[in-house]
C-alpha positions as CSV (number, residue, x, y, z in Angstrom):
1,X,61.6,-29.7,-30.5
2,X,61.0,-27.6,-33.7
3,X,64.8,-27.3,-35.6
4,X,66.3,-24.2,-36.5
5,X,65.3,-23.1,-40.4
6,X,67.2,-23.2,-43.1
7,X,68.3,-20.3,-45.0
8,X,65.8,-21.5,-47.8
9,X,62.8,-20.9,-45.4
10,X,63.0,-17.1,-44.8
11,X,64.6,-13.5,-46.4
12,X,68.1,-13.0,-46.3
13,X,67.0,-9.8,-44.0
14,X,65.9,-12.0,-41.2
15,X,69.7,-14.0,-40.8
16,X,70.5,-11.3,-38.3
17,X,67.4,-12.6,-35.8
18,X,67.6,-15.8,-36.4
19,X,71.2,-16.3,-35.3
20,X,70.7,-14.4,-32.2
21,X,68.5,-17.5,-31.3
22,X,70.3,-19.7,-29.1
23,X,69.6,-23.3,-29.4
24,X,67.0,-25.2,-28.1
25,X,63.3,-25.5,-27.6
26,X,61.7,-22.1,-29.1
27,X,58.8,-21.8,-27.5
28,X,60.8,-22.6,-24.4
29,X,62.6,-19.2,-25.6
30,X,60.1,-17.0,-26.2
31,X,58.4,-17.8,-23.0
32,X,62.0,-17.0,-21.6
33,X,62.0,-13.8,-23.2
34,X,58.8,-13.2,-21.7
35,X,60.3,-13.3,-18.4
36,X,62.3,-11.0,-19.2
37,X,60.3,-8.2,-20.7
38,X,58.1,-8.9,-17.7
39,X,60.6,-8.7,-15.1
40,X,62.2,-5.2,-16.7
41,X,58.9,-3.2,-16.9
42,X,57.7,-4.5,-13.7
43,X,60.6,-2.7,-12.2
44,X,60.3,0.6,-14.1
45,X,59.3,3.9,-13.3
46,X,57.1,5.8,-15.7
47,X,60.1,8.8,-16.1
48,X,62.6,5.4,-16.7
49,X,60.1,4.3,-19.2
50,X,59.9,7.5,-21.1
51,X,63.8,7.6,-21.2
52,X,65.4,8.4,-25.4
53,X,69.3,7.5,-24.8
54,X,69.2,10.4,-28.3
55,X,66.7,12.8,-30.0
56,X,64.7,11.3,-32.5
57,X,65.2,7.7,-30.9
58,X,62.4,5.2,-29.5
59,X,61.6,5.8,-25.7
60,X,61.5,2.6,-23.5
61,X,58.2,2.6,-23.8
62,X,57.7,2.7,-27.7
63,X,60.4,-0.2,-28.3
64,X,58.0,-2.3,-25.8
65,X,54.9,-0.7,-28.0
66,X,56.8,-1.8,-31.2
67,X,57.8,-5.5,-29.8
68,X,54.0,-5.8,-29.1
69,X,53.1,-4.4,-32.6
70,X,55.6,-6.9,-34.4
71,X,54.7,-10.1,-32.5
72,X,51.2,-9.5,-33.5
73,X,51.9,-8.8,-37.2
74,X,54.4,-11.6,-37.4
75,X,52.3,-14.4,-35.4
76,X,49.6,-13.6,-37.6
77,X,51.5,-14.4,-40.8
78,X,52.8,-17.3,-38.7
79,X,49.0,-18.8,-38.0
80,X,48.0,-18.5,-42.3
81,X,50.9,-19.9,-43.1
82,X,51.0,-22.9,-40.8
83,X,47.4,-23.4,-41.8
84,X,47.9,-23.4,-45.6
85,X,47.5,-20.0,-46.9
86,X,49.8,-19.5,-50.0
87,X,48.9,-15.7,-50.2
88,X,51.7,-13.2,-50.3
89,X,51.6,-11.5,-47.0
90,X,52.7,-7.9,-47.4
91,X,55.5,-6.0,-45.3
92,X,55.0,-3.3,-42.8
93,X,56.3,-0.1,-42.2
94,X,57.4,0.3,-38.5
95,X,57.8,3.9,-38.4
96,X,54.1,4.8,-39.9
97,X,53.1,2.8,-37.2
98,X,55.1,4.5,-34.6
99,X,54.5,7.4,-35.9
100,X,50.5,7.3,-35.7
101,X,50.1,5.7,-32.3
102,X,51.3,7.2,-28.4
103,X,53.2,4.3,-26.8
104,X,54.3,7.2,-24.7
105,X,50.8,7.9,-22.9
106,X,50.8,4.5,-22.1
107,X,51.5,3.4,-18.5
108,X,54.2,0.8,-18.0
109,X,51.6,-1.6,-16.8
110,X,49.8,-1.0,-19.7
111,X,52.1,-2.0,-21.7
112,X,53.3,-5.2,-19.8
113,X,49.9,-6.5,-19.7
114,X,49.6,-5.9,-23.6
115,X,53.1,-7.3,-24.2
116,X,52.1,-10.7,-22.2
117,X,49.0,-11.1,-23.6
118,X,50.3,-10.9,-27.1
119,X,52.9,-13.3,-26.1
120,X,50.9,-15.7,-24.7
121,X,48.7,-15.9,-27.7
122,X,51.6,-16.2,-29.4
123,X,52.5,-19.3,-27.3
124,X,49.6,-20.9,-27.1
125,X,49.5,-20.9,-30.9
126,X,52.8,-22.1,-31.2
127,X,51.8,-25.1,-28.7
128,X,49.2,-26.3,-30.4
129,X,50.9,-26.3,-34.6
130,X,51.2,-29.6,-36.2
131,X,55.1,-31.3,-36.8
132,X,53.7,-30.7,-40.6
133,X,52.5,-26.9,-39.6
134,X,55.8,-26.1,-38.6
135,X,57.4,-27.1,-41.4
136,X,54.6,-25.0,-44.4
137,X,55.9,-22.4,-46.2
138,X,54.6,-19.6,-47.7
139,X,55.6,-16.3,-48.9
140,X,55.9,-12.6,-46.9
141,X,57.3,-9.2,-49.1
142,X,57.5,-11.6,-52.0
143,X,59.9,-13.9,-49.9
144,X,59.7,-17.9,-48.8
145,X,59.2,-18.5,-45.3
146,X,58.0,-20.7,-43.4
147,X,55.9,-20.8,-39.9
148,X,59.0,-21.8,-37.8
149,X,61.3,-19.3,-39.7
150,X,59.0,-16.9,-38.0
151,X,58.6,-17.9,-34.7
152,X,62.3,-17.6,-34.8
153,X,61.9,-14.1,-36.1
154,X,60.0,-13.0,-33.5
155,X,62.4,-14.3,-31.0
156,X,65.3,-13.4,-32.7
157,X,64.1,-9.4,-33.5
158,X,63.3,-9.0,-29.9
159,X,66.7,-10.2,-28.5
160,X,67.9,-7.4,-30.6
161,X,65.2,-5.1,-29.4
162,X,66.4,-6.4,-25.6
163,X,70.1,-6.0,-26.3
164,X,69.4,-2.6,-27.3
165,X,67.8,-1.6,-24.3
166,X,70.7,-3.2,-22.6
167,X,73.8,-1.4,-24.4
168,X,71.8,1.8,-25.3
169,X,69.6,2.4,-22.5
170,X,72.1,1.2,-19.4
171,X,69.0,-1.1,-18.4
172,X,69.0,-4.7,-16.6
173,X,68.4,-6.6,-19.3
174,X,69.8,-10.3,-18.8
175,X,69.4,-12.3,-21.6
């Protein structure tokens, strides 16, 4: 089992996500949260999925798009840093790429297949790191962190991501 990080090994931004981690095995989570990703959109209509609880907010479909984009970004910086790569990996800006791509002409399955695809690369990545892999360190936005600091990111940002479509959007999210 890979322990939670210390507040050493990532940004003071990421504390919020990283608390919202229960304990335990994360890859046992994330594979959890799979589940239930899965399990919402494969019980959504396309009008349910194209649902704003407010003008100018996400639809159901572009929080799901942005999940997807995140994981990938973050599993990527993840995979250099458990291998050794000391560069400074850059930070992103979520709404340029929200802004420049249509989650919303996506269909639901669409998106679920993308969404478990990325995860289970994700996964399978995660399975297969060293005790030692785990534990390297690099830097991201000119910050420490290290490769299980960000497996607990990407947990941790899409619990938020799930609460919100739980409190905001009325859906059946169980966490």
């Amino acid at each position: 089992m890979v322990d939670r990080p210390a507040t050493e090994e990532y940004a003071a931004f990421y504390e919020g996500y990283i608390q919202l981690v229960p304990e335990g095995n994360i890859i046992e989570r994330l594979e959890r949260q799979a589940n239930i990703v899965h399990m919402l959109l494969s019980t959504m209509s396309e009008e349910q999925a194209n649902y704003r609880y407010a003008e100018g907010k996400w639809s159901v479909k572009e929080v799901i798009g942005h999940l997807t984009d995140n994981e990938r970004i973050m599993s990527s910086r993840l995979l250099r840093i458990a291998r050794g790569d000391k560069t400074n990996h850059p930070g992103y800006d979520q709404d340029v790429l929200m802004q420049t791509h249509p989650f919303d002409v996506y269909t639901v399955a669409d998106l679920n297949e993308e969404y478990a695809v990325t995860r289970r690369s994700t996964i399978l990545m995660l399975r297969r790191l060293t005790p030692e892999a785990w534990l390297r360190k690099g830097i991201v936005s000119d910050n420490p962190a290290s490769a299980r600091s960000i497996a607990y990111i990407i947990a941790g940002h899409e619990l938020h991501h799930l609460s919100v479509l739980r409190d905001r959007y009325s859906l059946n999210v169980k966490l």
